[in-house]
N, C-alpha and C positions, 0 to 999 in steps of 0.2 A: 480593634484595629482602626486608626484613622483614614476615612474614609474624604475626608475632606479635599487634599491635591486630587483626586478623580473625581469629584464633583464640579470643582470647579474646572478641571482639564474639561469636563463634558459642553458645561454650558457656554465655554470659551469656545469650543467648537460649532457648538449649537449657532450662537450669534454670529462667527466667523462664516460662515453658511449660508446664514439669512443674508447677512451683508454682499456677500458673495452674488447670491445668485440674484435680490434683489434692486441690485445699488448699482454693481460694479459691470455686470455683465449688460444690463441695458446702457449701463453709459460705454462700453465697449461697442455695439449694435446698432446704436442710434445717435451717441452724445456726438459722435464725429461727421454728422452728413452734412452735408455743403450743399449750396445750389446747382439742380443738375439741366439739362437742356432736354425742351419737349424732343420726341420724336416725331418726325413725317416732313413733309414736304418744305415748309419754314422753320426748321429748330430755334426756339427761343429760351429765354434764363427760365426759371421754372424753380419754388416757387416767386413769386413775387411779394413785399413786403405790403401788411393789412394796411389801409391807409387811414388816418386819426378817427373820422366819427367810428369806422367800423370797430377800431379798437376799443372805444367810448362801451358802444352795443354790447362787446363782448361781455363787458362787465356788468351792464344790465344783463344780459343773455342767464350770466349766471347766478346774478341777486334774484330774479324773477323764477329762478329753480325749473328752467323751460328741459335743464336736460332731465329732468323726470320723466317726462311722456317724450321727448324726441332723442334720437340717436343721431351721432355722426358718422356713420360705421357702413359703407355700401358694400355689400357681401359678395364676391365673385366666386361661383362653382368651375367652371372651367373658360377654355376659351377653344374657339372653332375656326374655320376659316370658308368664307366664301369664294367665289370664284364671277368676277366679273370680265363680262365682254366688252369692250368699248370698239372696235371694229372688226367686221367681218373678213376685210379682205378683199381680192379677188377672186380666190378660189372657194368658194363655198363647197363645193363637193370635199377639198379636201380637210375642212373644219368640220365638217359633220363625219365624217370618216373618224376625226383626233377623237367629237364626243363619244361617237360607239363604242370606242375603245379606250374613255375612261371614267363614262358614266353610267354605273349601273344601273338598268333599267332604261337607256335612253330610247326615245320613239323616233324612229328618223322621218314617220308620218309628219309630225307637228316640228320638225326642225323649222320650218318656216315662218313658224310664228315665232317660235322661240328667238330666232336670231333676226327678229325685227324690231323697231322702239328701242336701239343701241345709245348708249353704254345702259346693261342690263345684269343685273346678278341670275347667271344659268345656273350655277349649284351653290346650293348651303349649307351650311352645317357640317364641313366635312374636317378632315385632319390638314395638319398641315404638309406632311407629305403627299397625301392626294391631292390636296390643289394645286402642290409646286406641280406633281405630273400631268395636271390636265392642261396649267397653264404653259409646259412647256411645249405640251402636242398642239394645242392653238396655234403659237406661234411658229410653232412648224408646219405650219398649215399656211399660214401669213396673215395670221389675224393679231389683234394686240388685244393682253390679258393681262389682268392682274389681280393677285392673291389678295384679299381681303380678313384682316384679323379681326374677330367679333367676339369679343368676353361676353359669355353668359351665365347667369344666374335669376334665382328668385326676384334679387334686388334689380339687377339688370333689366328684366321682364316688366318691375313695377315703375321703371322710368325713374330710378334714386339716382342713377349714376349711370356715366358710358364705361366707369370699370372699376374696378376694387378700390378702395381707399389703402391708400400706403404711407409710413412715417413721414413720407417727404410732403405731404399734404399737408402736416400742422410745424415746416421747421420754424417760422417765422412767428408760429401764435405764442403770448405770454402765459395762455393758459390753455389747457384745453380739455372739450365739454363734449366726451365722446358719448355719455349714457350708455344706459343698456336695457332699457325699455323703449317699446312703439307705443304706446295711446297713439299718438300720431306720427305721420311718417317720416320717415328719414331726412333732414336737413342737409346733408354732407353736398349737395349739386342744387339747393332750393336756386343758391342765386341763378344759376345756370337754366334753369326749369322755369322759373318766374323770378324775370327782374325788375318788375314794377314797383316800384316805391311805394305808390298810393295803394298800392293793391294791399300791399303790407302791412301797410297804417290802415287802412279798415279793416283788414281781415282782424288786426290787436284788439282793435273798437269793437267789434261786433262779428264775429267769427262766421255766427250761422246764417249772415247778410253775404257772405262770399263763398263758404261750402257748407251745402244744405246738410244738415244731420250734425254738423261737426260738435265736437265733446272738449274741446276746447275752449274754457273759461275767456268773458271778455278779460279785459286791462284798459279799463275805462279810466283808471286813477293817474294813467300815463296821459290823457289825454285832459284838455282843458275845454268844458262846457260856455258856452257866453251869448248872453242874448243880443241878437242884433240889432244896434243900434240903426247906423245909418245905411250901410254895405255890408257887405260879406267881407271878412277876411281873407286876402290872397291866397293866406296859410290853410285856410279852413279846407275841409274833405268834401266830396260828394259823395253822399251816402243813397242805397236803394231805400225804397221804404220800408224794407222790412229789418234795418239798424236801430227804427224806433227813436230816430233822432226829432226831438219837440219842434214843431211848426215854431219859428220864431227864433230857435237858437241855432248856432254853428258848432262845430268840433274842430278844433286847433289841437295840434300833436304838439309835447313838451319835448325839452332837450333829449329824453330819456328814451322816449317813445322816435323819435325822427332815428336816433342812435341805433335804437335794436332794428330800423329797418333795414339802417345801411349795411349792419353788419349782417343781416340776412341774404342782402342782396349782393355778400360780398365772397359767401360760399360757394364755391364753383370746385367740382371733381370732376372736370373736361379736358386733362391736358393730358396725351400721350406720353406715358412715359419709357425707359428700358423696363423699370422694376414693372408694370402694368402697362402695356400696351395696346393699343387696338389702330386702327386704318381710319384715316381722316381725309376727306378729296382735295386737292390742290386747291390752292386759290385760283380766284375768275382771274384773267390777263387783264392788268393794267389798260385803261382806254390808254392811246397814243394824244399824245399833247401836240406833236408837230406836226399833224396832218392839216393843209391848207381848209381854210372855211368854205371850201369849194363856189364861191360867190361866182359873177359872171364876169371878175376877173380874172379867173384861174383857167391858167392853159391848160390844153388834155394831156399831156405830159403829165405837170402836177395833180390834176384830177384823178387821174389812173396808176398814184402812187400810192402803194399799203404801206404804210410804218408798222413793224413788229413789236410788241410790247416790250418794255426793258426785262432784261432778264434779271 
């Protein structure tokens, strides 16, 4: 019996499958996401487009095979919520009253302390339905509160990220360099953790001149050697002495080397989002621009006028 139409029916299916769930369902998932707006207090476009040298770096980032030992990947186990006080009120008796009844364990001995040194996170870690009710009994109390959303995890704890890395984090990259190994640690918020340019160019130059122990190969070949003639070059680094840089010479960073700094310095996982959120503090108030220089020609009228920050 020919067996052949059912060989091929199979493997038609087999590849229709692979394609399937491969190809067609992540561009279903992800091929369609647009730019979305942060959450909190100022919403902005979110993400924003990499700007040229960092796109440069990227392509260094991944000629230099850096995602072998680093990941871009910040891992979130859950998320929690704290419970901040920012005023007490007038009635104090009947804020410490709201906590007894909705903090387990609360001492009404040390409430005095506790609701001193305001705005103060009095509980953590809890659900978010128990903060909505402690925040609400506050405020029924006549104090002002506010729920605080705080991702936690491993990665969280180790300072990688303030929350999970999400698809909306790489819409804009042409490529991208997620790995799946640590030798060293997570990339996905460096820029945001250290933004220092020159700290980056040394660290490439000479790694265990900037973290003691680190297992991280120099990239000296990124960098250009030159003995000093009359001056130092503007470009040139300062290095500690244990860079092992020769009395006499400077280090100048090539096109290649300046590139992968920018683009390090240009990963940032700090934006609130719906898909990954967490609690951000308002911005400071704008100083007021129109209040008189109060010199000794200004009436007391205008002396004793407050300008409100533009809203």
């Amino acid at each position: 019996m020919n067996q052949g139409p059912i060989i091929f029916l199979a493997a038609f299916l087999a590849l229709a499958a692979s394609w399937f769930g491969m190809v067609l369902m992540p561009q279903g998932q992800v091929g369609q996401l647009q730019t979305t707006n942060t959450v909190g207090p100022v919403p902005t476009a979110y993400p924003i487009g990499m700007p040229g040298m960092a796109r440069q770096g990227l392509e260094v980032y991944r000629a230099q095979g850096c995602a072998y030992c680093h990941s871009q990947q910040v891992r979130q186990s859950g998320t929690v919520c704290d419970v901040e006080l920012t005023e007490i009120g007038t009635n104090q008796p009947a804020v410490i009253d709201a906590l007894k009844k909705t903090v387990p364990g609360f001492n009404p001995q040390s409430a005095n302390q506790l609701l001193t040194d305001l705005p103060k996170r009095i509980t953590t870690g809890i659900t978010k339905s128990e903060a909505d009710a402690e925040v609400r009994a506050l405020r029924a109390g006549g104090a002002k509160a506010d729920v605080w959303i705080v991702p936690v995890g491993p990665d969280i704890a180790r300072g990688y990220g303030k929350r999970q890395t999400v698809a909306e984090d790489f819409l804009y990259n042409p490529s991208v360099a997620l790995g799946s190994d640590r030798i060293g640690p997570d990339l996905a918020n460096i820029g945001g953790r250290n933004g220092d340019l020159n700290w980056h160019l040394r660290h490439l130059y000479a790694p265990r001149s900037e973290v003691k122990g680190s297992p991280m190969p120099p990239y000296r070949y990124l960098f250009e050697k030159r003995r000093i003639t009359h001056s130092i070059s503007p470009d040139a680094l300062a290095f500690r002495a244990e860079a092992g840089v020769p009395d006499g010479y400077e280090i100048v960073p090539t096109q290649d080397a300046r590139a992968l700094a920018a683009y390090l310095t240009s990963l940032r996982v700090d934006a609130p989002l719906y898909s990954a959120p967490f609690s951000v503090p308002p911005p400071p108030p704008e100083p007021s621009t129109n209040a008189p220089a109060g010199g000794t020609n200004a009436t007391p009228a205008a002396a004793g006028t407050t300008n409100q920050p533009p809203k």
